[in-house]
C-alpha positions in Angstrom: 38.2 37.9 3.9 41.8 38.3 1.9 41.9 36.2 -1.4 43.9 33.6 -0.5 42.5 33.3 3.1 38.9 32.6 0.9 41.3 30.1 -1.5 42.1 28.1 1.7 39.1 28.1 3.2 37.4 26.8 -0.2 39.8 24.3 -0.4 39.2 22.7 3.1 34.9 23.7 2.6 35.3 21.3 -0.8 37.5 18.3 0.3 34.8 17.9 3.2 31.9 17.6 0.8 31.2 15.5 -1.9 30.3 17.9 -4.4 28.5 17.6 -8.4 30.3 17.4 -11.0 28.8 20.9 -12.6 29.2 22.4 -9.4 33.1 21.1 -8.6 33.8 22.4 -12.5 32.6 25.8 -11.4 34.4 25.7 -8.1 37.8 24.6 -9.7 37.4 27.2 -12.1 37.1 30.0 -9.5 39.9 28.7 -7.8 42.3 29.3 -10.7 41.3 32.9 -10.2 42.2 33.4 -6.5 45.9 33.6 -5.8 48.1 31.3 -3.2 49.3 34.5 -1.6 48.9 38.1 -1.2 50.3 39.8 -4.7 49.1 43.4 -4.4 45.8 45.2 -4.7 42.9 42.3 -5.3 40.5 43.6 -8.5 36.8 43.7 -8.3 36.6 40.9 -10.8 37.9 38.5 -8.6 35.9 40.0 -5.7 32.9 39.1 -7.6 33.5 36.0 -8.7 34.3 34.8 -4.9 31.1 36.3 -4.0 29.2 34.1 -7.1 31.3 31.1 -5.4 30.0 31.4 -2.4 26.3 31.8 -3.4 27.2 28.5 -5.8 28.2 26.8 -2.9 25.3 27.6 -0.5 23.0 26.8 -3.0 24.5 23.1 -3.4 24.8 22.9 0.2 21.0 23.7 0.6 19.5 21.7 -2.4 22.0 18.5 -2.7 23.2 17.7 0.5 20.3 18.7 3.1 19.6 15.5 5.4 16.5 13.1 5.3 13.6 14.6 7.6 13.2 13.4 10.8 10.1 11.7 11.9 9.5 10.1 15.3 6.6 7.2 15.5 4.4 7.9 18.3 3.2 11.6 18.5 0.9 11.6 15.0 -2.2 12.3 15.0 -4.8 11.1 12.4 -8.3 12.1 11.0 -10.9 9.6 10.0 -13.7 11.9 9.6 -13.3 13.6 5.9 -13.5 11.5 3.0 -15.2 8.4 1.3 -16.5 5.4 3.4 -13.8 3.1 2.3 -11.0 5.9 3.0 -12.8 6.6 6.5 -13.0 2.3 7.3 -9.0 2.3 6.2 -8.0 5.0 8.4 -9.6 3.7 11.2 -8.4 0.0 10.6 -4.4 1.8 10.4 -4.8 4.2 13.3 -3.0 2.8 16.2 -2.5 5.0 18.8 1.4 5.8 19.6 2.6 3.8 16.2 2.5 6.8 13.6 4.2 10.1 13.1 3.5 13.3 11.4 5.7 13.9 8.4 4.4 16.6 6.7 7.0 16.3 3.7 6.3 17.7 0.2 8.0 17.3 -3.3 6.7 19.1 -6.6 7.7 18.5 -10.1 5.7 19.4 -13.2 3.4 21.5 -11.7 2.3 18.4 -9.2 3.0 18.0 -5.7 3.0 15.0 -3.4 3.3 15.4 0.4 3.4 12.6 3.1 1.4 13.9 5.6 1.5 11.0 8.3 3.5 7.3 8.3 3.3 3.8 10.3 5.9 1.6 10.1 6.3 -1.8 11.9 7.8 -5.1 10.8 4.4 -6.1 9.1 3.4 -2.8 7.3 4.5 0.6 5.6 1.3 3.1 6.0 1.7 6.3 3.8 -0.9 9.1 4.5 -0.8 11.0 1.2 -2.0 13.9 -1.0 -1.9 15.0 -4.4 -2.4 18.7 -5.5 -2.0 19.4 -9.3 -2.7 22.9 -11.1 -3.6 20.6 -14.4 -6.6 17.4 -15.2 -8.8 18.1 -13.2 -11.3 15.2 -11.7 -14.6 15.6 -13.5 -15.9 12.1 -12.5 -19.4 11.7 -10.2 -19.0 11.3 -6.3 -19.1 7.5 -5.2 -18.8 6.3 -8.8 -16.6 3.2 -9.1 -15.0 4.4 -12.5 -14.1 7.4 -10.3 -12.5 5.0 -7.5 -10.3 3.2 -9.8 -8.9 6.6 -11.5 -8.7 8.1 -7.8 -6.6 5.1 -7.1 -4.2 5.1 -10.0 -2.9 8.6 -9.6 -0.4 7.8 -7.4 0.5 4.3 -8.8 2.9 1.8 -7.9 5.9 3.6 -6.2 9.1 2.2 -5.1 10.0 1.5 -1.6 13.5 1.1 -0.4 14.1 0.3 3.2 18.0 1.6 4.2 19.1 2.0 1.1 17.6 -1.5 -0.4 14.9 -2.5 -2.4 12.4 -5.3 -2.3 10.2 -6.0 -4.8 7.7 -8.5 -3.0 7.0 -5.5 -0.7 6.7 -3.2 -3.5 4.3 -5.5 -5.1 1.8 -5.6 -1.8 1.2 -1.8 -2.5 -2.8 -0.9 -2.2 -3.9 2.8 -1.8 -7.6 4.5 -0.8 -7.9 7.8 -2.1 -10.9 10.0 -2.1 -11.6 13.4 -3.8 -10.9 16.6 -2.0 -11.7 18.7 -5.1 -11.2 18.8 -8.7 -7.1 19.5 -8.5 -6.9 17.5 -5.0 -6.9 14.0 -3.3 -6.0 12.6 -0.1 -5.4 8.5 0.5 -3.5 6.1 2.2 -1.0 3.3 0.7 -0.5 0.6 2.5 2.8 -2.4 1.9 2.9 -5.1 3.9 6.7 -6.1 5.3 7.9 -8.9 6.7 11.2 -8.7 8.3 13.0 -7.0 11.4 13.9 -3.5 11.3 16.6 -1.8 13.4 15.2 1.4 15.9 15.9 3.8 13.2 15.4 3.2 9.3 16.2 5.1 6.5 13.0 5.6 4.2 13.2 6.0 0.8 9.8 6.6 -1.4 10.7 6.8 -5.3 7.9 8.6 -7.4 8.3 8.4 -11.3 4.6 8.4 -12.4 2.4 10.5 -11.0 -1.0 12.1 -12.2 -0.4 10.8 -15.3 2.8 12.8 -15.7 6.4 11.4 -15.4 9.1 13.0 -13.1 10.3 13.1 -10.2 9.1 13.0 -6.4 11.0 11.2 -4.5 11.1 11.9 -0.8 13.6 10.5 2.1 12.7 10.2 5.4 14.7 9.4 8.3 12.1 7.2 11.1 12.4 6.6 14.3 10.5 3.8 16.3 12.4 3.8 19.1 8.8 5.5 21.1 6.3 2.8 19.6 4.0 1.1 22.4 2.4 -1.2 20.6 5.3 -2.9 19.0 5.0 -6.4 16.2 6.0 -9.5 17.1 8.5 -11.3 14.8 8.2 -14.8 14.6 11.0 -16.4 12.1 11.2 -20.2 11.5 14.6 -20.9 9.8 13.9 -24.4 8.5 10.4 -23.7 7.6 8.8 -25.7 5.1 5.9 -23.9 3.4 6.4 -20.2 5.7 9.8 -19.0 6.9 8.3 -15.6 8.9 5.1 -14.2 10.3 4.4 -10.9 11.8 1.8 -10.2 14.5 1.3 -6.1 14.0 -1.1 -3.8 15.5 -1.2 -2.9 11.8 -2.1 -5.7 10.3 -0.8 -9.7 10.6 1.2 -10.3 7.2 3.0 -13.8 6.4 6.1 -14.7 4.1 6.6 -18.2 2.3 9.7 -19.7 1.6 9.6 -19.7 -2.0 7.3 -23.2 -2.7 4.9 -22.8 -6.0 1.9 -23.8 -4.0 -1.7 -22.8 -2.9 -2.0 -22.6 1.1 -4.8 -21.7 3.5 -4.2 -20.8 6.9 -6.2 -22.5 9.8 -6.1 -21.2 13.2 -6.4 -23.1 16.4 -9.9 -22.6 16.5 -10.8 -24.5 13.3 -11.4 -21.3 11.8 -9.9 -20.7 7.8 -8.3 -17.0 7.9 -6.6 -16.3 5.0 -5.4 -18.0 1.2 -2.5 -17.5 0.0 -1.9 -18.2 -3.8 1.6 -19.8 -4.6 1.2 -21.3 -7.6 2.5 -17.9 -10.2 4.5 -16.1 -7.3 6.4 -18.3 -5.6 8.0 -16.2 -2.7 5.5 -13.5 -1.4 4.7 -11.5 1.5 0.4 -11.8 2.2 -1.5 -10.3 5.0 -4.2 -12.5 7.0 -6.5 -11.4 10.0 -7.0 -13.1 13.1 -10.3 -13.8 14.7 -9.3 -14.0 18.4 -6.1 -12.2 20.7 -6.1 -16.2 22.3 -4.9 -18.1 18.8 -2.2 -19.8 20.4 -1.1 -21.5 16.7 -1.6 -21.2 13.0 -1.0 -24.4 10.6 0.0 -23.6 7.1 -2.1 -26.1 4.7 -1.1 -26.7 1.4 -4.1 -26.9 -1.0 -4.4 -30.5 -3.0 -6.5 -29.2 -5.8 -9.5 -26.7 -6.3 -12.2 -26.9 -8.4 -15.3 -25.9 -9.5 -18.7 -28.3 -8.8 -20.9 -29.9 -11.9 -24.2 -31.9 -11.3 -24.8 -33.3 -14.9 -22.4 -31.3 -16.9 -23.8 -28.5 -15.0 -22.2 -25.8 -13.2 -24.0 -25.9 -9.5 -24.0 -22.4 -7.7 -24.0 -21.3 -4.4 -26.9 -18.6 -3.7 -28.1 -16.7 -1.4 -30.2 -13.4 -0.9 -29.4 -10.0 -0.7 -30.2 -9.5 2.7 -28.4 -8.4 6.0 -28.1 -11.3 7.9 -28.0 -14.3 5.1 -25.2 -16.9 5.0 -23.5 -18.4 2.1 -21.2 -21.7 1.7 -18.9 -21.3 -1.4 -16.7 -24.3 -0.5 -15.7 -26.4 1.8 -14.0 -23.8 4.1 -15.6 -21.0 2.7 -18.7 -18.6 4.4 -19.8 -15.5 3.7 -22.0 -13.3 5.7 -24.0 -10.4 4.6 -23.5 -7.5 7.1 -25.4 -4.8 4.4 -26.6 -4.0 0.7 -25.8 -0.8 -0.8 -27.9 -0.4 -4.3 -27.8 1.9 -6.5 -29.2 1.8 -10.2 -25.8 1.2 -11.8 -23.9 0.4 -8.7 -24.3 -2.4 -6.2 -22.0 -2.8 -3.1 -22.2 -5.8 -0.8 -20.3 -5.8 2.5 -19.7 -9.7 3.9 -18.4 -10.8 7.0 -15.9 -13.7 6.0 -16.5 -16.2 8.7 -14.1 -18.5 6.9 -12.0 -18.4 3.7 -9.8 -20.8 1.6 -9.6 -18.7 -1.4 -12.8 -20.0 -3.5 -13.2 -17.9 -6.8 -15.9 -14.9 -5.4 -15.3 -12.5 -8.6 -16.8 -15.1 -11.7 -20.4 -15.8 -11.0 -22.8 -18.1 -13.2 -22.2 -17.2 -17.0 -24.7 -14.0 -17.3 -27.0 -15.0 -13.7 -24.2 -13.7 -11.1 -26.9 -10.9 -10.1 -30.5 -11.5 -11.0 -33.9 -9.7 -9.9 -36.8 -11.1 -7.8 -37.7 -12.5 -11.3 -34.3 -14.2 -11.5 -33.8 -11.9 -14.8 -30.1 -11.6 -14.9 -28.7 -8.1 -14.3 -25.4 -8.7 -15.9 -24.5 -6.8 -18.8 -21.6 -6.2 -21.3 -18.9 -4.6 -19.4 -19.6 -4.7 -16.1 -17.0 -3.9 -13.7 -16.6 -6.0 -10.7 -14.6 -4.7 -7.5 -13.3 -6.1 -4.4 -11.3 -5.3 -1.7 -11.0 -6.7 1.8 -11.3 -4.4 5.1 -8.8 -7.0 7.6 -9.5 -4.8 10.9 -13.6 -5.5 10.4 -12.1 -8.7 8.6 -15.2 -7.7 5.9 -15.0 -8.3 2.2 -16.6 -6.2 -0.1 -18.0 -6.9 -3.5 -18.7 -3.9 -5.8 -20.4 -4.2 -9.4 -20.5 -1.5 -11.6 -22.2 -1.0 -14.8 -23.7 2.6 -16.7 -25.8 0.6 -19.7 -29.4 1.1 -20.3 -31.2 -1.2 -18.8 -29.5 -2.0 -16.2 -30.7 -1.3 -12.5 -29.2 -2.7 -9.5 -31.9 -1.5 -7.0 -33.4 -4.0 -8.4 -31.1 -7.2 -7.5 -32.7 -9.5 -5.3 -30.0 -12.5 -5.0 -26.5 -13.0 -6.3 -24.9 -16.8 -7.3 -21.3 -18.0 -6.8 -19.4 -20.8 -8.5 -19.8 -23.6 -5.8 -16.4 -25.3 -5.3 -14.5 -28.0 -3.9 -11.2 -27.6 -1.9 -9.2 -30.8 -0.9 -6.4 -29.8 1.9 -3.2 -31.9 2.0 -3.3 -32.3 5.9 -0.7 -34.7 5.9 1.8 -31.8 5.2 1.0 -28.9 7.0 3.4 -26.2 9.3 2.2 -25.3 12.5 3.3 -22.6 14.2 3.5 -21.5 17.1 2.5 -17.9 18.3 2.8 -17.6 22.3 
């Protein structure tokens, strides 16, 4: 190609592109060196330096511009086999046939690389099927060991979400993630965000990394979804005058409802008398919360707000709600709470109890009796100096699970025979309820 031929057609390749700055300096600069019009015999410095603009070029072309990947919903394929009970129960409670799509999408920055193997995306949730591969801090913690669950957890922590170009921070603050270990330099998990809004055919997916295994940089990936082939598609209910809720989603995925912005407690009651969910208004007003459903024939929800809550006393005494560590056994917290026991997992420094919430209206389940919340056969407390206590709910099996942790001497949770709750009062303000309507 002649000089100024290559001149012309740079002119018309840049004015079509919105370059860099660097890389428009460089490309300016070449074309000072290339003339308007045949002038004689063209050097072999100018030859060059067409050549090095061309290669600049490409290489902009390649690394700045290159589109968003393509994923369609509907043709993924996921694996619940591999990986720690609570990874294998998430999987299985976000696998819905025909609603994900294989990704496959990697980004590496200080020697750290994140790749989104698999997504779901519906109204109600954002599931991100993830791992992390790093060639530095290795994991050195013990298999099942809850200190090891909470560091698994926060190596991917808190990233940024932005849905066609926006960003919402009451999504961004639903964000809870599963990981497990693969081996010392890998994990796998799943993050889960719960959404509440439409959301056109196609979205523009944006996932900003900044922090990652305890390293800052950055991994941000884009992804282009379609969601035109889902089958099992969310229904969007929106009430625009809504007085305590202004939008509920009824996902495959996972239910998830929005208030309007009232500082309030609320509980949600179904249409069978069942409590499902609580929903705590009184620090963040406006917020997006999942719930579960007990039946496919829950015709309405009503949207209670909560009077007052409180704690029982019997003279001066804190009264507690007990009950044995045995499958089967039924507890009553409060008035609209009731655990069920579905099975005991113990361990000398680690017990883990799975309950089937038969109803819920947000009693306090994490702050036992002062130094009795576990006790022996003997009723000798097992509660020490810095135990950890877990929790985390499980909405498919709509199970909650209660995790206590604790390495001292002398403590032994094979041992633990019955735990104790705070027994509480809830008073619901009827009078003042939403009710909404589902079919």
């Amino acid at each position: 190609m002649r000089d100024h031929e290559l001149r012309k057609r740079i002119r018309r390749e840049k004015s079509q592109e919105q370059l860099p700055k660097a890389t428009e300096a460089k490309i300016n600069k070449l074309l000072e060196q290339l003339p308007e019009e045949p002038r004689g015999i063209k050097t072999r410095r100018l030859f060059r330096n067409a050549i090095v603009f061309a290669a600049v070029l490409s290489l902009s072309t390649v690394t700045v511009f290159a589109g968003a990947k393509l994923v369609t919903l509907g043709r993924g394929t996921l694996k619940s086999s591999n990986g720690t009970k609570q990874y294998r129960n998430f999987v299985r409670s976000t696998e819905i046939k025909n609603n994900n799509g294989e990704a496959n999408i990697s980004k590496t920055d200080k020697g750290i690389t994140l790749t989104i193997e698999n997504i779901g995306l519906d109204e109600g949730n954002l599931i991100l099927y993830y791992n992390v591969i790093t060639k530095g801090n290795p994991i050195k913690s013990k298999k099942d060991d809850l200190k090891q669950r909470w560091n698994l957890n926060n190596i991917w922590l808190s990233p940024k979400i932005m849905i066609n170009g926006k960003q919402d921070d009451t999504i961004n603050e639903t964000g809870v993630t599963e990981a497990y270990k693969v081996n010392e330099h890998k994990i796998k998990g799943i993050y889960r965000f719960n959404l509440s809004g439409k959301l056109e055919q196609k979205v523009k997916l944006e996932i900003v990394t900044n922090y990652l295994w305890e390293q800052k940089g950055d991994w941000t990936i884009n992804l282009d979804v379609d969601r035109s082939k889902i089958e099992n598609k969310a229904k969007v209910i929106t009430k625009k005058n809504g007085t305590l809720t202004d939008q509920i989603v009824l996902s495959p995925l996972g239910n998830t409802l929005r208030s309007t912005g009232k500082k309030q407690d609320l509980v949600i009651k179904d249409d069978h008398g069942r409590y499902l969910y609580w929903i705590l208004r009184s620090h963040d007003a406006k917020k997006i919360t999942q719930f579960f459903m007990n039946s496919k024939d829950t015709k309405t929800l009503n949207i209670i707000p909560i009077k007052k809550q409180y704690v029982l006393e019997k003279n001066g005494k804190v009264q507690k709600a007990s009950i044995k560590l045995r499958k089967g056994q039924i507890v009553k917290v409060s008035d609209h709470t009731k655990l069920k026991i579905k099975a005991v997992k113990k361990q000398k420094h680690s017990l883990r109890i799975y309950f089937k919430v038969l109803n819920y209206d947000g009693a306090i389940l994490t702050d036992g009796l002062e130094n009795h919340f576990v006790e022996d056969k003997n009723k000798k407390s097992l509660d020490k100096d810095f135990t950890s206590i877990d929790t985390w709910t499980d909405y498919e099996k709509e199970q909650l699970v209660l995790e206590f942790y604790n390495a001292s001497k002398g403590v032994d949770y094979r041992k633990a025979a019955k735990i104790n709750f705070l027994k509480q009062k809830t008073v619901l303000d009827e009078k003042n309820k939403q009710t909404i309507k589902l079919k």
